[in-house]
C-alpha positions in Angstrom: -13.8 -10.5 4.2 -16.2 -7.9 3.2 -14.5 -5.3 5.7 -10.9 -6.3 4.5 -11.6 -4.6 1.2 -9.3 -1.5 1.3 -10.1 0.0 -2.4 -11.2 3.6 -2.7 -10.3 3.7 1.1 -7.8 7.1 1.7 -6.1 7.2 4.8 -4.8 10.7 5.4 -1.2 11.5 6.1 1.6 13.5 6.3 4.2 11.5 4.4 6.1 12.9 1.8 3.7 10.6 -0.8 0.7 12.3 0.6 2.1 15.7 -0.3 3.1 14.9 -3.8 0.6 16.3 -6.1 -1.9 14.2 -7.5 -1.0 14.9 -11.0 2.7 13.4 -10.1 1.0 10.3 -8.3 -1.4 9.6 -11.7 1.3 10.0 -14.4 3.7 7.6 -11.5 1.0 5.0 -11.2 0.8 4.8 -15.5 4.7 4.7 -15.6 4.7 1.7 -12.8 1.7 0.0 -14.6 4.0 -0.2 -17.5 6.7 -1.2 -16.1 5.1 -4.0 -14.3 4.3 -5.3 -17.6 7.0 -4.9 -19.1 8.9 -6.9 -16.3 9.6 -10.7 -17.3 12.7 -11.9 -15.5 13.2 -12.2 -11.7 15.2 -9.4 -11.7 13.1 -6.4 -13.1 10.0 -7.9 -11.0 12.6 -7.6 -7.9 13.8 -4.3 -8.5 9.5 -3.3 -8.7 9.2 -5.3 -5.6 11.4 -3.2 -3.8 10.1 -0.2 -5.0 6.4 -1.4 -3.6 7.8 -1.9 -0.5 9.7 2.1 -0.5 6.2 3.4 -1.7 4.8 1.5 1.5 7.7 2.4 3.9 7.0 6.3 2.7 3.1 6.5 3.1 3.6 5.3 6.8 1.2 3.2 6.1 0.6 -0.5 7.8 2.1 -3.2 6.1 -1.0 -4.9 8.0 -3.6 -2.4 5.8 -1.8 -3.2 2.7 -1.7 -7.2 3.2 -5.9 -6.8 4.1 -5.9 -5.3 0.9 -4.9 -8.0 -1.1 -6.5 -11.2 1.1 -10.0 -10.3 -1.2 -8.4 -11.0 -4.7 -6.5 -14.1 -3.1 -9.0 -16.3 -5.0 -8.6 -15.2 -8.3 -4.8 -15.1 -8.1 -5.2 -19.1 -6.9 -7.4 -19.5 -10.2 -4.8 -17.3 -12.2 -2.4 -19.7 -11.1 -4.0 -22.9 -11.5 -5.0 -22.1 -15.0 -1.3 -20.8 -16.2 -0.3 -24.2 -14.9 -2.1 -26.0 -16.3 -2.5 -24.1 -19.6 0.7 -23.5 -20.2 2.9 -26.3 -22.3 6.8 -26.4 -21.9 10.1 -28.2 -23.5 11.0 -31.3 -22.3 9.2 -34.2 -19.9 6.5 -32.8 -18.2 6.9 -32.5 -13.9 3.5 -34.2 -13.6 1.4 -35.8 -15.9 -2.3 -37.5 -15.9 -4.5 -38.4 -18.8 -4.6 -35.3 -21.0 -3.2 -32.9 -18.1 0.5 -32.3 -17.8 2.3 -29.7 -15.9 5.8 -28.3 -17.4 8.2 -26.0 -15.2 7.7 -23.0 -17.7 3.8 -23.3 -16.2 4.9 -23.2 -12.6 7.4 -20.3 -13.2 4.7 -18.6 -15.1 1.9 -18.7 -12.6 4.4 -17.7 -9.8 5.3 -14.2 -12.2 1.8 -13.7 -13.4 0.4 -13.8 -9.4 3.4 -12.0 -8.4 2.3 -9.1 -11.1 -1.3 -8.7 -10.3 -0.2 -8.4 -6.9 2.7 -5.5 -7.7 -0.3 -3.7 -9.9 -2.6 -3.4 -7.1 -0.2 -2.3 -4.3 1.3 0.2 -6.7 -1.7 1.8 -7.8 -3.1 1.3 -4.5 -0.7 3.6 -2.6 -0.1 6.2 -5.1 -3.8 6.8 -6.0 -6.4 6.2 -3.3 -4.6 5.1 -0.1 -2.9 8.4 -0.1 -4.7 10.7 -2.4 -8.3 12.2 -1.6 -11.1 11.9 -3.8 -11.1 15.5 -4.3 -7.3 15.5 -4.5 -7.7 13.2 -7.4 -10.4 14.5 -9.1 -8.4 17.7 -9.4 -5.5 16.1 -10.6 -7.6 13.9 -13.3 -9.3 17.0 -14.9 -6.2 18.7 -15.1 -4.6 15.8 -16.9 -7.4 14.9 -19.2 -7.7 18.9 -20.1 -7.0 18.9 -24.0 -9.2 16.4 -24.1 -11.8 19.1 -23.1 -10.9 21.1 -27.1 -12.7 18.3 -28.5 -15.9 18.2 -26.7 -14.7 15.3 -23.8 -16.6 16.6 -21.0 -13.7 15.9 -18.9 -15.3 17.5 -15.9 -17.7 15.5 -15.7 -15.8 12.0 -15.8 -13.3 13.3 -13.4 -16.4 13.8 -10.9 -17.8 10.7 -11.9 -14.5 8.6 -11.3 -14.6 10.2 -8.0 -17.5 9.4 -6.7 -17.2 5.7 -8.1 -14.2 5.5 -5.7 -15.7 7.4 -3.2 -18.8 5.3 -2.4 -17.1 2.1 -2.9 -16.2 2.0 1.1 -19.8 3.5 1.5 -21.2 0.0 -0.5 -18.9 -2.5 0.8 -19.8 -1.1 4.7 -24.0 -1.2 3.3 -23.4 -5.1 2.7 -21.9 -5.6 6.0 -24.5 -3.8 7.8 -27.3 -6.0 5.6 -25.9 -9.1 5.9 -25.1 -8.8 9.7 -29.1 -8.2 9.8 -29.7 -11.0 8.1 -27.6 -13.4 9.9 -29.8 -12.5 12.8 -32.7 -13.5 11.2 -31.2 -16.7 10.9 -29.2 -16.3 7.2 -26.1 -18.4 6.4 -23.6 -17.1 4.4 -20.8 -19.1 5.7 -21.9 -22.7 5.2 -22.8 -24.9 2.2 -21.4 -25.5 -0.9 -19.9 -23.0 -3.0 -23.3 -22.3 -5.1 -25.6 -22.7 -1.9 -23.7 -19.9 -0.4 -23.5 -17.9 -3.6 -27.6 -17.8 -3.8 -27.5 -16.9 -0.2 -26.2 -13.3 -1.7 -28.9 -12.9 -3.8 -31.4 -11.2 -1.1 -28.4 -9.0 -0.5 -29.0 -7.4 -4.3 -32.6 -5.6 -3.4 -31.5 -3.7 -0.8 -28.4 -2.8 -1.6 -29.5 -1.5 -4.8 -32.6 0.6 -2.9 -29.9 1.8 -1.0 -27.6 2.8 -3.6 -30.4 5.0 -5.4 -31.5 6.4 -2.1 -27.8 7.3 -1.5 -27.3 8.7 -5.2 -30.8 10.8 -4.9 -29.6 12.4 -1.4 -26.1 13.2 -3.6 -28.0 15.0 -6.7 -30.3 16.8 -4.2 -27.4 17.6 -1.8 -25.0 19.2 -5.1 -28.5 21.1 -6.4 -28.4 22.7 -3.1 -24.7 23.8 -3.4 -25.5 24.9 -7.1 -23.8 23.0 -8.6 -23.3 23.3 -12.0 -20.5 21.2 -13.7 -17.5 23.3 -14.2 -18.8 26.4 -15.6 -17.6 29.5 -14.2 -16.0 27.3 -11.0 -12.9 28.1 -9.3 -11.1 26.4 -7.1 -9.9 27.0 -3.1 -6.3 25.1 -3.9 -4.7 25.4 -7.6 -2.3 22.4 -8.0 1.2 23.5 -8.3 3.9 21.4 -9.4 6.8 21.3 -6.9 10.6 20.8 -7.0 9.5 17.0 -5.2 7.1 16.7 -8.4 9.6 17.2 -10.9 12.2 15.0 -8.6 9.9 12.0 -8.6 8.2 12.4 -12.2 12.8 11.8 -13.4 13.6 9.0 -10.9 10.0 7.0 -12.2 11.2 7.8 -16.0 15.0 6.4 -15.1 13.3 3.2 -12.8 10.9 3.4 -16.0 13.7 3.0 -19.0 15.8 0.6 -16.4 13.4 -2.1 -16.0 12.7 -2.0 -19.9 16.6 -2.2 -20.8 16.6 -5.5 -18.0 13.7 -6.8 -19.9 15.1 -6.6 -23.4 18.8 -6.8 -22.7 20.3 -10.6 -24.4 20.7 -11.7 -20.7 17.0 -12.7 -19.7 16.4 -16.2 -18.2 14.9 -17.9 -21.2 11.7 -18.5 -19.7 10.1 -15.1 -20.1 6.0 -14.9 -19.0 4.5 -11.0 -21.2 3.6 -11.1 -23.5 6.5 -9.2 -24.2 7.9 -12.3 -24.9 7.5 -11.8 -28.9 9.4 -8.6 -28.4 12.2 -10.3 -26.5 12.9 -12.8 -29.0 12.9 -10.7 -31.7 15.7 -8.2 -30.1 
């Protein structure tokens, strides 16, 4: 499970997605972020759905990677689930009812959409940001964004870096626990048996190593940029400028149009009356 954690991971390419400038891929991931919560009727989820799978088809990248990628959050999405259907009340008789638990359609639609929309967000933001943007690539595009900010004092530099090397060392971390705890399965550790709170304490000796590894790794960075000279962004240039391409401009229109149509299908009069934003204020008012 450890290893099918995909986040942070880039996988370079030479897809038309790949060459898009980062910039373009940041202010597309916000737009699709929004629309995937603005979505609250089968059809404006659909029309998302099949712009996930476009996104995927484009990158060239294996549907196989992008499934792995979402088996780790599989349960919380169960717990997501079980708790909107169980949480959620509805009109009429009840599907199921025990004691003080009853379980309404409205709550099994509900959990179904809310599932369905974690799952959108991730492969979305997955495959514009890291799957097909370097860290570099994005730190570059980041800073550029976030430059105003830098008139009033945001040392936007400096997050930029730091967001990149938060995604950067997360495959660095995640292959660290695997190497650990394959050493200390043969020195006779389980990880795999138990109940669920036996096998959560069996983590626990994971935590000192893998923090004395993380601060070994973070000391060999800060001594490795001192050696470069690095010194933040004062008088740095940069190898590549980011230019902003007739693609750029071509994809930045068609995610504003996809952008204003799933809003119009979510506020247009013809919704199915069981709508799962909350949104749903905004829907009844219109």
């Amino acid at each position: 499970m450890i290893s099918d954690i995909t986040l942070g991971q880039f996988f370079p390419g030479y897809s038309v997605l790949h060459k898009l400038d980062p910039r373009t891929k940041i202010i597309i991931a916000i737009l699709s972020i929004v629309a995937i919560f603005f979505a609250n009727n089968p059809i404006t989820f659909l029309l998302i759905t099949i712009i996930a799978v476009i996104l995927i088809w484009i990158s060239r990248i294996s549907f196989t990677v992008v499934i792995r990628g979402i088996k780790p959050i599989l349960l919380i999405l169960l717990f997501t689930m079980i708790l909107n259907i169980f949480m959620t009340t509805g009109e009429g008789d009840p599907l199921f009812e025990f004691w003080i638990i009853r379980v309404y359609t409205h709550g099994i639609i509900r959990a179904v959409f809310m599932a369905w929309r974690v799952i959108l967000l991730i492969v979305i933001t997955s495959m514009l940001l890291t799957y097909t943007t370097s860290p570099i690539s994005l730190t570059d595009g980041l800073e550029s964004l976030l430059l105003p900010l830098k008139l009033i004092g945001v040392p936007v530099h400096t997050f930029a870096m730091m967001m990149s090397i938060a995604l950067r060392f997360i495959p660095t971390l995640i292959e660290e626990t695997e190497k650990i705890m394959n050493a200390q399965k043969s020195r006779g550790a389980d990880f795999s048996t138990g109940s669920l709170v036996n096998r959560a304490k069996a983590l626990i000796p994971l935590l000192i190593p893998l923090i004395v590894s993380s601060f070994k790794r973070a000391e060999e960075l800060a001594t490795a940029m001192e050696c470069r000279c690095y010194r933040g962004d004062k008088n740095r240039t940069k190898l590549v400028k980011l230019e902003l391409r007739t693609r750029d401009y071509l994809c930045l229109a068609l995610s504003a149009l996809l952008l204003a149509a799933i809003i119009l299908g979510a506020i247009l009069p013809y919704n199915m009356p069981i709508n799962i934003a909350f949104y749903d204020l905004l829907f009844y008012k219109i």
